[in-house]
N, C-alpha and C positions, 0 to 999 in steps of 0.2 A: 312422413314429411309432407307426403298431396294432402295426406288429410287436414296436418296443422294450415297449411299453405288454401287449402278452400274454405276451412271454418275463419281465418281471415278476411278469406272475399266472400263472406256468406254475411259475417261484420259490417266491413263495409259495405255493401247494397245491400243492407239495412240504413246504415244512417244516411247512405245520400238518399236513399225511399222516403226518409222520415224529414230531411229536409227540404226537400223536393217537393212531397206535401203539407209542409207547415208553409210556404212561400207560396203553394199556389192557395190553398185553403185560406191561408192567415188565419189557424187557430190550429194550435200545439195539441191542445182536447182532439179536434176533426180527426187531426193525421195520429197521433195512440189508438182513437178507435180505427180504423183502416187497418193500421199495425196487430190490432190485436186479434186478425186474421190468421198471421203466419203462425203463432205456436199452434193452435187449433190444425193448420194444413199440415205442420210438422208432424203431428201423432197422428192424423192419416197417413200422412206418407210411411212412417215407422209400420207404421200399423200393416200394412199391404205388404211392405218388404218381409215382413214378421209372416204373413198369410202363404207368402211363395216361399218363403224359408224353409217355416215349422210348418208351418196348416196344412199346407200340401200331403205333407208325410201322411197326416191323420186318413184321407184316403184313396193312397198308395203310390201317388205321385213322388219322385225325386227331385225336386231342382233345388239349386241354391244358386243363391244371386249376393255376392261378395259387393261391398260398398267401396266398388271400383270409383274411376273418376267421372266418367259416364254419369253413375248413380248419384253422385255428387252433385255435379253439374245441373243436373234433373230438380234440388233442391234450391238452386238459386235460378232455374228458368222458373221454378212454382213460386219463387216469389213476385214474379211481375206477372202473371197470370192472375194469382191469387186478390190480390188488391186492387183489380179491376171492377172485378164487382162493388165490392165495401166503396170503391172510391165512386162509382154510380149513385148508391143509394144515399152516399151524405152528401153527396153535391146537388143531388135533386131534392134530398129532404132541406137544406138551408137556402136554395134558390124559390121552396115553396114558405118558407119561414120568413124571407126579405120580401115576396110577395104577399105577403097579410095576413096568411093562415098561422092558427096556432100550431104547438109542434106536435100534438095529438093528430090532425089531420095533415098535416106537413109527413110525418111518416104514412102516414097511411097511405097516401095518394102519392110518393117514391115507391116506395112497395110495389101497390097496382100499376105503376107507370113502367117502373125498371125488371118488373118479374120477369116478361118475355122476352128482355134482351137478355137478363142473368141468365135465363134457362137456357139458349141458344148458346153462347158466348160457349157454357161448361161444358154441355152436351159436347158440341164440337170439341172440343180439349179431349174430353172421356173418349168420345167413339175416336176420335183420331188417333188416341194412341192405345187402343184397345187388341190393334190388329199386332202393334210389336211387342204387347204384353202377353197374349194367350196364341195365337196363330206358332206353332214350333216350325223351326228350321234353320238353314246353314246361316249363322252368324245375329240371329235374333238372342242369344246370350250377353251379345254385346248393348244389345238396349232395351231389356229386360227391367235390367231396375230403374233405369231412367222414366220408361212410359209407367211405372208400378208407383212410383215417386209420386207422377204427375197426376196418375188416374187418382188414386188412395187419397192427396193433398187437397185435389178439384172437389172430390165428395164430399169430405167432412168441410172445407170452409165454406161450402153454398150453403151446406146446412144448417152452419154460423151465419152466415150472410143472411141468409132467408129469417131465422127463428132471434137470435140470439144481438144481433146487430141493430134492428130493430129495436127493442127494447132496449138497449144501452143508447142510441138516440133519444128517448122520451127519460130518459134519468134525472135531466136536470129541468122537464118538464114545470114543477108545482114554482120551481123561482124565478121565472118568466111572467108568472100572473101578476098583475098591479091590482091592487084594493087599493077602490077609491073611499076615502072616509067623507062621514055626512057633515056637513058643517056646525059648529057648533054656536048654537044663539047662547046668548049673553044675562039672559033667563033663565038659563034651565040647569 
C-alpha cells in the first residue's frame, strides 16, 4: 500500500516539476530535456541499493536495505536535487542564445560557466550523505537507503548533466542557421 501510495506522489512531483518548468522556461522541449535527468538518477539510485544489497555479499559484507519508506522518500527528495543542475546549464545555455551567440558556443560557455557550481552543488549532496551511507551504528539502518538513493542518483545524473545534456542542447543546432541566398539578376 506505501509503495502504490509514494509511486503516486513520485507521479505527481513529476508533473507539477514538468509544469513548473515549462511556465518558467516557456518551452516544453527545455523542461523534457531537465526531465530527462530523472530516469538516468533512477538507475543510479537502483544501482547503489543493488551495490549494498547483492555487491556487498561478493566481499563478505551482510547488509540489506529493504525499500522501506525512508528509501522511497530518498527518490522523490532526488528528484529536486537532480534537476538543479540540468536546470542551470539550459537557463545559462538559452540566456547565452537570447544574447547573440550561436548555440554551438552558447553551450560551451554554460558548460565552462555552470561546471563549478554543478561540482560543488553534488559534491555537497554525495559527501553529506556519505557519512549515513558507510559510517555503521545504532539506527543508521534507518537511512541507509535513503543516503544510497541519493548518493548513487547524484553520480550518474552529473554525469548526464556534464556529458550527455550537453549534446542534447546542440540537437536542434543545424535549424537555427539562416542561408542567406544571392540575388538573382534577370540576365543570367
Amino acid at each position: 500500500m506505501a509503495l502504490r501510495s509514494m509511486g503516486g506522489s513520485f507521479a505527481l512531483a513529476i508533473v507539477i516539476l514538468y509544469l513548473l518548468m515549462s511556465a518558467l522556461f516557456r518551452s516544453f522541449k527545455d523542461s523534457l530535456l531537465v526531465l530527462l535527468a530523472l530516469p538516468l538518477a533512477t538507475v543510479g539510485s537502483v544501482v547503489a541499493l543493488w551495490i549494498i544489497n547483492d555487491g556487498l555479499k561478493l566481499i563478505g559484507k551482510d547488509l540489506f536495505q529493504p525499500m522501506d519508506l525512508l528509501t522511497m522518500i530518498g527518490f522523490i527528495i532526488l528528484l529536486g536535487l537532480v534537476v538543479n543542475n540540468a536546470i542551470l546549464l539550459v537557463h545559462q545555455t538559452r540566456s547565452a542564445e537570447r544574447a547573440g551567440l550561436e548555440r554551438r558556443a552558447a553551450v560551451e560557455q554554460a558548460v565552462g560557466l555552470r561546471l563549478r557550481p554543478i561540482l560543488m552543488s553534488t559534491l555537497t549532496s554525495i559527501f553529506g550523505m556519505l557519512p549515513l551511507l558507510l559510517i555503521p551504528g545504532p539506527g543508521t539502518e534507518l537511512y541507509r537507503g535513503l543516503a544510497a538513493v541519493i548518493v548513487g542518483g547524484m553520480c550518474v545524473s552529473t554525469a548526464f548533466t556534464l556529458i550527455l545534456l550537453p549534446s542534447l542542447l546542440r540537437l536542434g543546432e543545424g535549424g537555427r542557421e539562416t542561408v542567406v541566398a544571392r540575388p538573382v539578376t534577370a540576365g543570367a
